[in-house]
Backbone as CSV, one residue per row, in Angstrom:
resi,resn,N_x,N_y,N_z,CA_x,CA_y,CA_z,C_x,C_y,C_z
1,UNK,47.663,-68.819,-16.753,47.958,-70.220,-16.559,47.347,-71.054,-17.686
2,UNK,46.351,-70.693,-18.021,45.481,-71.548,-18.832,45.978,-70.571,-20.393
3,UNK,46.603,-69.847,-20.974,47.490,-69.642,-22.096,48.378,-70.021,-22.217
4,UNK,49.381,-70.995,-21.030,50.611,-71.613,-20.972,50.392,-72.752,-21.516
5,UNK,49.335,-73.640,-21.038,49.047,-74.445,-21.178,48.646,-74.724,-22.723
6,UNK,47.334,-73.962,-22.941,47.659,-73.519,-24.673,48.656,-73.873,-25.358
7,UNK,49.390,-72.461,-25.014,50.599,-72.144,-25.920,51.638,-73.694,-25.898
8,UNK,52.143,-74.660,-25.026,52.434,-75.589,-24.552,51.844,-76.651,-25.700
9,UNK,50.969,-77.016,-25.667,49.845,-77.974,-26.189,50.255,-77.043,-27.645
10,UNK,49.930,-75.959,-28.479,50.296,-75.782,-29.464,52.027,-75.833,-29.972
11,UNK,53.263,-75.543,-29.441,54.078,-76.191,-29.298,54.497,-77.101,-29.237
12,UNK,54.088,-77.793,-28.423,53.753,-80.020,-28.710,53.546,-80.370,-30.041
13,UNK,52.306,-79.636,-30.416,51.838,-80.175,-31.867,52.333,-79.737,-33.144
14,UNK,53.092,-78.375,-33.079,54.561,-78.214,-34.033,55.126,-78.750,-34.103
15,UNK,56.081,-79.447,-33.151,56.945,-80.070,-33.019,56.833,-81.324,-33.452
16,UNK,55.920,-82.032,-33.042,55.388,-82.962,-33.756,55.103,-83.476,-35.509
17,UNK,54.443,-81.752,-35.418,54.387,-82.212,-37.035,55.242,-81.903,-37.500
18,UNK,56.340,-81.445,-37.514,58.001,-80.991,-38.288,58.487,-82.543,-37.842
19,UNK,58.468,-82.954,-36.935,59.030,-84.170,-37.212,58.575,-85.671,-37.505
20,UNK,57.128,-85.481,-38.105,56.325,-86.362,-38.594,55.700,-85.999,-39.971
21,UNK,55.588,-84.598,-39.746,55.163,-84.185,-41.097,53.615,-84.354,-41.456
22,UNK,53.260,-84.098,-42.522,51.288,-84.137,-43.097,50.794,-85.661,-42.276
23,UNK,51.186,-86.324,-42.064,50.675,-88.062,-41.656,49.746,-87.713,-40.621
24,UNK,50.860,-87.026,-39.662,50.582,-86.863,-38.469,48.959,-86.445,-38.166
25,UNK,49.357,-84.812,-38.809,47.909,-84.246,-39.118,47.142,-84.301,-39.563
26,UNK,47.065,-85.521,-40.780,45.829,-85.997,-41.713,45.134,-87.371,-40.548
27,UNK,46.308,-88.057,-39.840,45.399,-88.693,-39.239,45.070,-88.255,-37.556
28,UNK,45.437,-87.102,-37.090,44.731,-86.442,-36.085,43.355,-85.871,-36.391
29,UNK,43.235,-85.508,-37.419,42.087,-84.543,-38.345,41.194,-85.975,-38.292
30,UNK,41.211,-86.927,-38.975,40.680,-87.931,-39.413,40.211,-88.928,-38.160
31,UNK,40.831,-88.519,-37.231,40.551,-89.300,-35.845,39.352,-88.390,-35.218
32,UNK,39.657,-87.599,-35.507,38.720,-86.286,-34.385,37.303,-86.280,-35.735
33,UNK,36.813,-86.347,-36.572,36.102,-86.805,-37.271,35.661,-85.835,-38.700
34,UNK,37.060,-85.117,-38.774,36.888,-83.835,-40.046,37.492,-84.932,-41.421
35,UNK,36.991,-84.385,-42.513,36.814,-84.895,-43.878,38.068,-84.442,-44.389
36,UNK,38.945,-84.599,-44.956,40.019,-84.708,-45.690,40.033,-84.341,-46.709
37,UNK,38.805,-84.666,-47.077,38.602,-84.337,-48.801,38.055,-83.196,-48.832
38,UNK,37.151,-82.773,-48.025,36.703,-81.476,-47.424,37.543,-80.589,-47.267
39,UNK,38.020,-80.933,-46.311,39.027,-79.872,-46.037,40.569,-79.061,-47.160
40,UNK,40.331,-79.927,-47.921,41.386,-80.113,-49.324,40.764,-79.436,-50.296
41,UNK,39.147,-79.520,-50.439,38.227,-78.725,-51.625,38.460,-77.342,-51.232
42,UNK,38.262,-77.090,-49.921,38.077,-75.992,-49.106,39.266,-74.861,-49.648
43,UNK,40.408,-75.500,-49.041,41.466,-74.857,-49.820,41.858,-74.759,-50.817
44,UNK,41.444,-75.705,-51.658,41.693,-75.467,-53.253,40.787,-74.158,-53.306
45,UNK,39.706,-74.405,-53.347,38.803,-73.267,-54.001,39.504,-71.926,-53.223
46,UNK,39.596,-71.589,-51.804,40.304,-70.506,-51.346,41.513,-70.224,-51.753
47,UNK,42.547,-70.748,-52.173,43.543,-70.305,-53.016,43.431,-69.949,-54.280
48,UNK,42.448,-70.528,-55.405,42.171,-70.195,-56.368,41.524,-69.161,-56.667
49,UNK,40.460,-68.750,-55.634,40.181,-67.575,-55.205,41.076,-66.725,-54.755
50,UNK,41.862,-66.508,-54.112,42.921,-66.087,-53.365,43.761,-65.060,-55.199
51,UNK,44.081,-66.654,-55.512,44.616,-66.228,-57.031,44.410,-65.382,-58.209
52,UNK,42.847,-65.428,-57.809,42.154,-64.613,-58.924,41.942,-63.346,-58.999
53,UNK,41.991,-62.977,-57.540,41.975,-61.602,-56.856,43.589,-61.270,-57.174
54,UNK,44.737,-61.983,-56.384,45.726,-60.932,-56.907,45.821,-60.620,-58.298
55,UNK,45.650,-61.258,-59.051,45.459,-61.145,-60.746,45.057,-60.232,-61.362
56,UNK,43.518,-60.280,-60.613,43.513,-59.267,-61.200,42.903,-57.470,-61.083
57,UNK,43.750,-57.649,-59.257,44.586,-56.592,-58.621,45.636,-55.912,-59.380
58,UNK,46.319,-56.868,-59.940,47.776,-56.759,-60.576,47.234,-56.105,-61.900
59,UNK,46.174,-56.679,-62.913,45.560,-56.117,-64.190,45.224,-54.759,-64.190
60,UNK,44.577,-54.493,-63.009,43.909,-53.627,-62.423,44.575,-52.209,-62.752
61,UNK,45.756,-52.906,-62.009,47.319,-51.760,-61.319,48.062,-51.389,-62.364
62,UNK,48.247,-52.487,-63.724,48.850,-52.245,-64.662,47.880,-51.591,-65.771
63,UNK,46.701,-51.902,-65.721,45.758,-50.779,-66.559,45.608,-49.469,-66.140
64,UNK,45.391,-49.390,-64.714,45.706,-47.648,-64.501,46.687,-47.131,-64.620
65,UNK,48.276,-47.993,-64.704,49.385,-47.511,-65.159,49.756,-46.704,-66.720
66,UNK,49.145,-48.082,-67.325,49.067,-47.509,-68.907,47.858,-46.066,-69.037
67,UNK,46.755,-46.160,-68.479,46.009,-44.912,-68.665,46.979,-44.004,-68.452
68,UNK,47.207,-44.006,-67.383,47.936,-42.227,-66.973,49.070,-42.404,-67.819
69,UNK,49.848,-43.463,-68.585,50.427,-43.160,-69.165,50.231,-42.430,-70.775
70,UNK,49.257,-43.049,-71.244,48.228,-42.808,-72.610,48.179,-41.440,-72.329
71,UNK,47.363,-41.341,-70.858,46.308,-39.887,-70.769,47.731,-38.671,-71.131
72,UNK,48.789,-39.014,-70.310,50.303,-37.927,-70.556,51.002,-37.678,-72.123
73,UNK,50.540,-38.823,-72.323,51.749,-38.538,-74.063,50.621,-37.553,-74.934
74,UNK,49.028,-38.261,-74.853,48.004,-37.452,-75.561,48.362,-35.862,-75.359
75,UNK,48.293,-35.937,-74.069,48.072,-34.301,-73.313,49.840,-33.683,-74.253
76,UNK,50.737,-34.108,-73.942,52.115,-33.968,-74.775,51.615,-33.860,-76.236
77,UNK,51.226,-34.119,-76.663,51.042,-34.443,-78.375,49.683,-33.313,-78.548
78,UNK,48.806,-33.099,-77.885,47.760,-31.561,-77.992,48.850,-30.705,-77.626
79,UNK,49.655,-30.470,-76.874,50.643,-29.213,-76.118,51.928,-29.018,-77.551
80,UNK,51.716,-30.300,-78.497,53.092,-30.195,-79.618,51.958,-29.891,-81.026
81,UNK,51.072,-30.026,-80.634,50.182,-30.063,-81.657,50.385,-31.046,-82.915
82,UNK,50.404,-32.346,-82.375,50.730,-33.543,-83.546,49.341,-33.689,-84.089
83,UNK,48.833,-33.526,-85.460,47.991,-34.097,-85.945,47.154,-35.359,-85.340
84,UNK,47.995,-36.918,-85.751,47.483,-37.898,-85.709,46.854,-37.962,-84.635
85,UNK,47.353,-38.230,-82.831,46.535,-37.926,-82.077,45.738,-36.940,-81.765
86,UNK,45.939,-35.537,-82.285,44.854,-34.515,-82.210,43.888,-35.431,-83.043
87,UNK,44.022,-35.754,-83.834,42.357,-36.422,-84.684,41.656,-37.574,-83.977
88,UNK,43.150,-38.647,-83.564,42.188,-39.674,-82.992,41.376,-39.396,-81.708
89,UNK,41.738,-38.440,-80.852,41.287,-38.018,-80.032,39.808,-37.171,-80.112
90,UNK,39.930,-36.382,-81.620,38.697,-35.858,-81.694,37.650,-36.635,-82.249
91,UNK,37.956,-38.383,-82.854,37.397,-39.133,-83.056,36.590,-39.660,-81.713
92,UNK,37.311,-39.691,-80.663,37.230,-40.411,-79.449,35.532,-39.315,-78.883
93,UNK,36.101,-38.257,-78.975,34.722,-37.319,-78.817,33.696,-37.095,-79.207
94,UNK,34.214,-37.537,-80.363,32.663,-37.256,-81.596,32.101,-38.673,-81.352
95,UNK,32.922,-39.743,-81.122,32.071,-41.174,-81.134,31.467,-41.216,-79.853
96,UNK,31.919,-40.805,-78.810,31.372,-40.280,-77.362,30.485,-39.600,-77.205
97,UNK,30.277,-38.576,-78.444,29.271,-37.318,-77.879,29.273,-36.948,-77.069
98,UNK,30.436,-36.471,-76.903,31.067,-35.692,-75.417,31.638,-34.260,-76.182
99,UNK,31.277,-33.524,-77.522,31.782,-32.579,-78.622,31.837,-31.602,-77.494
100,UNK,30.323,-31.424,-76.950,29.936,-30.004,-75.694,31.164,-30.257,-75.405
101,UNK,31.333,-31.007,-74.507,31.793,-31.026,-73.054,33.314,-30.676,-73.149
102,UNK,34.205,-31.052,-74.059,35.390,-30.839,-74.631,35.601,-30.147,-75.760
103,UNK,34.971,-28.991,-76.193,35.338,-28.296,-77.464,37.014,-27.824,-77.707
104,UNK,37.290,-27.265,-76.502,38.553,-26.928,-76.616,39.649,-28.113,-76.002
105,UNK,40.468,-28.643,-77.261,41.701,-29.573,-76.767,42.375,-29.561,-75.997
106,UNK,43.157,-28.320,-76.116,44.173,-27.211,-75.503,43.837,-27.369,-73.943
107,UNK,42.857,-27.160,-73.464,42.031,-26.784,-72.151,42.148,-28.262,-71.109
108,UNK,42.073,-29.589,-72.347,41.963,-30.771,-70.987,43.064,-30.852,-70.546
109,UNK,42.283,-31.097,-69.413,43.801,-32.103,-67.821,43.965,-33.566,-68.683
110,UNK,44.687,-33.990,-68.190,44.973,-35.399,-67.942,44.095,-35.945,-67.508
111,UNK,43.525,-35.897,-66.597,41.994,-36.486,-65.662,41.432,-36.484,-66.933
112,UNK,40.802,-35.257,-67.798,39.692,-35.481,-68.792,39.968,-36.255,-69.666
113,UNK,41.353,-36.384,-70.377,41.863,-36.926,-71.485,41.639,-38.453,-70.553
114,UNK,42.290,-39.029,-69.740,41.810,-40.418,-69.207,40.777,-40.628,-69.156
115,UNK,40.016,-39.789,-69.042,38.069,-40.067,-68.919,37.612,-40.166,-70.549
116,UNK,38.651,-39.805,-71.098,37.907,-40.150,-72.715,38.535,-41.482,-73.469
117,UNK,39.358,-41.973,-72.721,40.397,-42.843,-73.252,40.420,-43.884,-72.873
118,UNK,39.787,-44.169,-71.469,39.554,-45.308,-70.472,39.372,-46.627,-71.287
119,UNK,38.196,-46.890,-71.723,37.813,-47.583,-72.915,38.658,-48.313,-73.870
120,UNK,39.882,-47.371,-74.450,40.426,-47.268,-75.466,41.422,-48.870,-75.193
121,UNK,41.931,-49.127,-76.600,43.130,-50.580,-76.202,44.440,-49.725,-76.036
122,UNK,45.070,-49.571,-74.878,45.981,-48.670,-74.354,46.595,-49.224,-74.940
123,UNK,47.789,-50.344,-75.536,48.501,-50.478,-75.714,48.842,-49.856,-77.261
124,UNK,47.628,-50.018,-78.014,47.557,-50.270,-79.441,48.021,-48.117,-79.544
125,UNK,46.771,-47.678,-78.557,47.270,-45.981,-78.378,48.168,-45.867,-77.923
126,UNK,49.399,-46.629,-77.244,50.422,-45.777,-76.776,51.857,-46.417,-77.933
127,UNK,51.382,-47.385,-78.659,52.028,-47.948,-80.103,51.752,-46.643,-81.061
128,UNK,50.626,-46.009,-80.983,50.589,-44.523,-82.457,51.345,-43.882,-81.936
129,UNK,51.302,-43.534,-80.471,51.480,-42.366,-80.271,53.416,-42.550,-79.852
130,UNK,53.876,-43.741,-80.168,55.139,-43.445,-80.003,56.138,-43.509,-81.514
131,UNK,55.035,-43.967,-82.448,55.290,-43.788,-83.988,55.222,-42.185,-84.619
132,UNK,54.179,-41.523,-83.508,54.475,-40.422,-84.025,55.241,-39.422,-83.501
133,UNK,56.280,-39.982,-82.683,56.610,-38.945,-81.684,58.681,-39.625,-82.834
């Protein structure tokens, strides 16, 4: 009984504001004794926040895209045995001091080759590596 009533009373006040529109609710808000301007900062900053997160969710999503894409053409180009990325890659190791850990080219996954590449400006590596292909 007392959710009818609710639900009722929230229904009223839809209706209301579709056919009165923001007025309505800026001066119900403003009667009952909430800040306007407050309540307006509030949401600015939470949407802008809101904004910043999908952003750079989205950066996020499109940088792990390009890795695994980088990490595949590399791994392609050790399996064809292309020079240029065989070197820049063994540059990538030697400036890493990671020589141990990867002696043999031939041998990395994809996983390892992304773990050496992460860093790298993907775009600028997947620009060589389609000049040399």
């Amino acid at each position: 009984m007392k959710d009818e009533l609710f639900n009722k009373i929230d229904k009223e006040i839809l209706l209301k504001l579709s056919s009165e529109g923001s007025d309505f609710l800026n001066s119900f808000l403003e009667e009952n004794g909430y800040d306007l301007q407050e309540i307006k900062d509030l949401s600015t900053k939470a949407y802008k926040k809101e904004s910043f997160m999908m952003r750079a969710q989205q950066n996020f999503e499109k940088d792990q895209r390009l890795l695994e894409l980088a990490s595949e053409k590399i791994k392609e180009a050790i399996n064809e045995n292309l020079d240029k990325p065989i070197a820049f890659l063994k540059s990538l190791i030697t400036e890493n001091r990671l020589g141990v850990q990867y002696r043999n080219l031939d041998k990395l996954s994809v996983d390892d080759i992304r773990d050496i590449i992460k860093d790298q400006n993907l775009i600028e590596l997947l620009e060589m590596l389609d000049k040399d292909e």
